[in-house]
C-alpha positions in Angstrom: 62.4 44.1 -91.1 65.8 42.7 -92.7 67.5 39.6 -91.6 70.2 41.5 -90.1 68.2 44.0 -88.1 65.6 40.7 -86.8 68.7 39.0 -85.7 70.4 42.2 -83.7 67.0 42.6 -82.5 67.7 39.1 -81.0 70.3 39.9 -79.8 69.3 42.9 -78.0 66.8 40.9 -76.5 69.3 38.1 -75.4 71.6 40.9 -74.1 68.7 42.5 -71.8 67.3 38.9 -70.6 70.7 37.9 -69.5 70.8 41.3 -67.5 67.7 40.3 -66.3 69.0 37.0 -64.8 72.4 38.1 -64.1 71.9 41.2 -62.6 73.3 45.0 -62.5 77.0 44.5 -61.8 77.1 42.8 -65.4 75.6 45.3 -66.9 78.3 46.9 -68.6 80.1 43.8 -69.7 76.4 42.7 -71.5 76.5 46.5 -73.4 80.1 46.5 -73.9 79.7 43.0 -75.4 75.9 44.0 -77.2 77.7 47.2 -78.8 80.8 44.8 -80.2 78.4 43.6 -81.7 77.0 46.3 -83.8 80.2 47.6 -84.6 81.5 43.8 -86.1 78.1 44.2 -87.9 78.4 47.9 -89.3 82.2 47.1 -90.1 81.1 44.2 -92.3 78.5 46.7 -93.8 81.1 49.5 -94.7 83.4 46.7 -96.0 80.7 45.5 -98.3 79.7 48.9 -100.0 83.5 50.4 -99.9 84.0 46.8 -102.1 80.9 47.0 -104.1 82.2 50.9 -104.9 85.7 49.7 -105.9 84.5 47.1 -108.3 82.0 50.0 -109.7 84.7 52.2 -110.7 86.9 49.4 -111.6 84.1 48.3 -114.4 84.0 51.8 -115.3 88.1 52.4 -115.8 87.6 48.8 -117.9 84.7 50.6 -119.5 87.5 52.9 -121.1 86.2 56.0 -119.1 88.4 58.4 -117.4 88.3 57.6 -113.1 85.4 60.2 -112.0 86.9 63.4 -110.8 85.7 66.4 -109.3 83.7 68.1 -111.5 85.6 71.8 -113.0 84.0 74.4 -111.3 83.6 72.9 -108.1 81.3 74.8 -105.4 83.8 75.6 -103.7 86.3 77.5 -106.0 83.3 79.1 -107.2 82.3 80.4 -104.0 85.5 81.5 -102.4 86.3 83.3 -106.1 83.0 85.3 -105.8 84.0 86.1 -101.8 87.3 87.3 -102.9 86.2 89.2 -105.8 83.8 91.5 -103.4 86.0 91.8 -100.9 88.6 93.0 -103.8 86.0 95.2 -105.0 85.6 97.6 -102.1 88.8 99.0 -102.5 88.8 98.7 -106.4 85.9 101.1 -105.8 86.9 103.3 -103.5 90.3 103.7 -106.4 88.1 104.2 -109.0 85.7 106.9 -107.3 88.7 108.7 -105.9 90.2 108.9 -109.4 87.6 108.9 -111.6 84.2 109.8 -110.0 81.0 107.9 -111.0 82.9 107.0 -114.0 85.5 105.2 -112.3 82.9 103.2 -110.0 81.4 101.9 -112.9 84.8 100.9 -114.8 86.1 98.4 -111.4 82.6 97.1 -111.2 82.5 96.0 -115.0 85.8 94.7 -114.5 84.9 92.6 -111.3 81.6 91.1 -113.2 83.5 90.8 -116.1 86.2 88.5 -114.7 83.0 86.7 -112.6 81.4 86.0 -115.8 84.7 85.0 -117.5 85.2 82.4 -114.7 81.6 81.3 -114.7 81.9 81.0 -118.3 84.9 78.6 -117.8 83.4 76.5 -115.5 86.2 77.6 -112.8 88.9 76.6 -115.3 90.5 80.3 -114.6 93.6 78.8 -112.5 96.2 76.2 -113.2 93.9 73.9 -115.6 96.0 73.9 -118.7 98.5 71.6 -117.5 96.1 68.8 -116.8 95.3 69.1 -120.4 98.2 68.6 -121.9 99.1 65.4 -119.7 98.2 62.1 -122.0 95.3 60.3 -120.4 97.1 57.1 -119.4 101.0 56.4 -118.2 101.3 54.0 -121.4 100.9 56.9 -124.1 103.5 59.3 -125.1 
């Protein structure tokens, strides 16, 4: 075991030996106090790594590298692009057939995989990306 988790361990066993001598009607003040505790301990735990991560990216901003950012394509886009593009594509087809016939059915459905695989292509950079671009990559440059 770790230092910290031999001393709460202590403590746990101070908190339920005290109960022990002091009875029930303390009870909750022991836990109350016990579980103040743990939460001053996990507090300076989520302090330390939240600091630790700040001086990471700090280094890596010094480093000359760009601050990490989500990466183009994200899951997300990707999935709710394919949703929409199926959903879009039952009436697409039904437009086609009623139009066209067999012929038509397959024209929408090229078109729907072809502007999937033009996205996928992109890496999700179908919307709204170009202005990013253009942007210079600190406030300092023109």
């Amino acid at each position: 075991m770790d230092a910290p988790d031999t001393e709460l361990k202590k403590e746990l066993n101070a908190t339920l030996q005290a109960r022990g001598e002091l009875g029930a009607e303390y009870e909750s003040a022991l836990v109350e106090s016990f579980l103040e505790k743990v939460e001053q301990r996990l507090d300076g735990t989520l302090d330390r790594r939240v600091r630790r991560h700040l001086a990471e990216q700090q280094i890596v901003v010094a480093r000359g590298a760009r601050t990490p950012e989500r990466p183009l394509g994200h899951f997300g886009e990707r999935f709710g692009f394919g949703i929409i593009s199926l959903v879009l594509a039952i009436p697409l087809s039904a437009i086609g057939v009623a139009n066209a016939g067999i012929e038509g059915l397959v024209v929408a459905w090229l078109g729907i995989v072809g502007v999937n695989a033009f996205q996928a292509a992109h890496g999700g950079r179908l919307f709204g990306r170009r202005e990013k671009e253009r942007r210079p990559a600190s406030d300092w440059e023109d």
